[in-house]
C-alpha positions in Angstrom: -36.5 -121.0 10.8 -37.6 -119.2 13.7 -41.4 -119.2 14.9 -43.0 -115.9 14.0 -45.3 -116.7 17.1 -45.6 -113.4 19.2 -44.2 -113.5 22.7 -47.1 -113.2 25.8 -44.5 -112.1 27.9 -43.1 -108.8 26.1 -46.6 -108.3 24.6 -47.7 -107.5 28.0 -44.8 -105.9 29.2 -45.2 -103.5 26.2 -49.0 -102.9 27.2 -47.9 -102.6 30.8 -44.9 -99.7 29.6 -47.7 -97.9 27.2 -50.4 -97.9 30.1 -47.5 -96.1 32.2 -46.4 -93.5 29.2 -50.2 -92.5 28.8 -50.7 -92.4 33.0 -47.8 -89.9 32.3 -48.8 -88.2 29.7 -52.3 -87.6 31.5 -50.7 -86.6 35.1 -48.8 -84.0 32.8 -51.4 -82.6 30.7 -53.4 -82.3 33.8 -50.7 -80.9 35.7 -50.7 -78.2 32.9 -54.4 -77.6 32.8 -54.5 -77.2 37.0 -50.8 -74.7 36.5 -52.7 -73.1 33.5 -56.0 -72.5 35.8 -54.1 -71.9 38.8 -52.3 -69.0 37.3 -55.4 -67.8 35.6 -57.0 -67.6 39.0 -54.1 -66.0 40.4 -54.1 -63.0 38.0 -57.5 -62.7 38.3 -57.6 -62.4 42.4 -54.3 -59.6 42.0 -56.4 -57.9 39.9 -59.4 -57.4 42.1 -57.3 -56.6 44.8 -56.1 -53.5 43.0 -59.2 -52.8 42.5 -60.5 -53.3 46.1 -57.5 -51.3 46.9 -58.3 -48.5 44.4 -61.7 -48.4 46.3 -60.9 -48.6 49.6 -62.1 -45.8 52.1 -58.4 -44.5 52.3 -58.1 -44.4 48.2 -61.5 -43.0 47.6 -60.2 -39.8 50.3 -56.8 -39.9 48.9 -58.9 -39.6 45.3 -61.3 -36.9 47.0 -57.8 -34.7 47.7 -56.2 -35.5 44.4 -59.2 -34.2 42.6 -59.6 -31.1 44.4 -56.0 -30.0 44.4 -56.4 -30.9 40.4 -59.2 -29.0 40.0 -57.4 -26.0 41.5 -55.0 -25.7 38.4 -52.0 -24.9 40.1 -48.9 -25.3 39.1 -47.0 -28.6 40.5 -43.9 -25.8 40.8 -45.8 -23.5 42.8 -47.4 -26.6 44.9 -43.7 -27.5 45.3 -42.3 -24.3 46.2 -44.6 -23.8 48.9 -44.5 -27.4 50.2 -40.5 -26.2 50.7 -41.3 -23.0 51.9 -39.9 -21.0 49.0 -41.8 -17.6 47.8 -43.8 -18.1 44.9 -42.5 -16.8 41.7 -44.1 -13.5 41.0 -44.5 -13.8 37.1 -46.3 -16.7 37.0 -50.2 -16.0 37.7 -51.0 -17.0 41.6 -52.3 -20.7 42.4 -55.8 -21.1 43.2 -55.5 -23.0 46.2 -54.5 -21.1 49.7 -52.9 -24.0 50.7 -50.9 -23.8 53.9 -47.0 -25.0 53.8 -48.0 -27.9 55.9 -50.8 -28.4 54.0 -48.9 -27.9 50.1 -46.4 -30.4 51.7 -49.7 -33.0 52.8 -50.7 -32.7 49.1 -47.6 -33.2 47.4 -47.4 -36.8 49.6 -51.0 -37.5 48.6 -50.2 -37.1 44.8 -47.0 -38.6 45.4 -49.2 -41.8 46.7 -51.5 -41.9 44.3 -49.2 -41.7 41.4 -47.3 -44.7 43.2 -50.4 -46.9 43.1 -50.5 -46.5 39.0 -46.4 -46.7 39.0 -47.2 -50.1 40.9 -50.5 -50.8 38.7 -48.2 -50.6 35.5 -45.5 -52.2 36.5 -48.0 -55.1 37.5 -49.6 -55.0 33.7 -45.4 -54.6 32.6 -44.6 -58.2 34.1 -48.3 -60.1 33.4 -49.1 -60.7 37.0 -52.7 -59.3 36.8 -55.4 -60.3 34.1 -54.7 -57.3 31.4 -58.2 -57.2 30.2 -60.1 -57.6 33.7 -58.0 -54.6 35.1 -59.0 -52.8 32.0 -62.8 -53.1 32.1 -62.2 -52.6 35.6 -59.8 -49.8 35.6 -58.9 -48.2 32.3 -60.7 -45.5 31.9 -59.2 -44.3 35.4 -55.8 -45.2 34.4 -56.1 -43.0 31.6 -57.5 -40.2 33.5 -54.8 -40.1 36.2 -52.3 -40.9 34.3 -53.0 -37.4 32.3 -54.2 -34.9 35.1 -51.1 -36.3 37.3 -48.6 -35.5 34.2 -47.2 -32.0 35.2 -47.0 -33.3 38.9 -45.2 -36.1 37.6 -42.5 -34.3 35.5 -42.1 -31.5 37.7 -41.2 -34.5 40.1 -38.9 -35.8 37.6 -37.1 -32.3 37.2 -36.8 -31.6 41.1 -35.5 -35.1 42.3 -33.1 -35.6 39.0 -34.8 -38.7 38.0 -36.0 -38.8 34.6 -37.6 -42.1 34.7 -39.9 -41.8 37.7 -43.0 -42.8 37.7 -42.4 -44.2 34.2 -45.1 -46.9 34.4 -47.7 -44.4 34.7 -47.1 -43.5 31.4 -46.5 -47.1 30.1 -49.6 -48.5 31.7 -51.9 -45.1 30.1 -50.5 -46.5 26.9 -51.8 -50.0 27.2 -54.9 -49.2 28.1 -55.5 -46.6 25.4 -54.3 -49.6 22.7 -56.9 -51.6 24.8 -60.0 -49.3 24.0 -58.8 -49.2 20.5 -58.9 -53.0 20.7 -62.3 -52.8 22.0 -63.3 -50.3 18.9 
């Protein structure tokens, strides 16, 4: 009969191979943790920087413009056909804004913008690369706004440049953040 006697030599080679498979195991789980937080952090610093974008001096002007051409109720037809020159449609009530041609074309570009920063925004929320529920606290309520007073511009947009899916984010990112304050409720 064999001795049942344990052998030194593997016994410490096994301690040696499981002190190696834990030293593993730790550099990964910590190597997920730091990927985890590092990602985190990322979203987070994208987030603010929409933000800080959103606020800058040339956003809060653009926003200043926006508003008051919204306020004016026109039509996004009308702002269009003068923007292009064309006479204004007689049956339809007169805008109330005198803007210029030069001017109607300056404030189809500034809408144009600022409905590019939410078609950016959303598509930003679409592929997770910001921190959802930062950018809502931070930004929701605006989303929501814009995303309804820039509507008609929007789909008059659609109609005149044959693309039904512009802007299509707008709408998607209005949608999250309304299921977001219901969330919240």
């Amino acid at each position: 009969m064999k001795s049942t006697k344990p052998n030194w030599y593997w016994s410490s080679q096994s301690i040696e191979l499981l002190l190696l498979a834990l030293t593993l195991l730790a550099t990964v789980v910590i190597s997920a943790l730091t990927l985890r937080q590092t990602t985190k952090h990322f979203e987070i610093e994208r987030t603010s920087s929409f933000v800080a974008r959103f606020n800058s001096q040339e956003m809060v002007a653009l926003r200043e413009e926006v508003d008051r051409w919204l306020g004016s109720n026109e039509l996004p037809s009308h702002l269009y056909d003068r923007s292009d020159g064309k006479p204004l449609d007689t049956s339809i009530p007169p805008p109330n804004s005198d803007l210029s041609q030069e001017k109607a074309l300056k404030t189809v570009s500034q809408l144009r913008t600022m409905a590019n920063f939410f078609q950016e925004f959303g598509t930003a929320i679409k592929i997770d690369s910001l921190n959802e529920r930062y950018a809502h606290e931070l930004l929701g309520a605006v989303c929501i706004r814009y995303a309804t007073s820039l509507e008609p511009f929007i789909m008059e947009t659609r109609k005149r440049r044959q693309h039904q899916l512009a802007y299509q984010e707008v709408f998607s990112l209005k949608s999250r953040m309304e299921s977001l304050d219901k969330e919240r409720l």
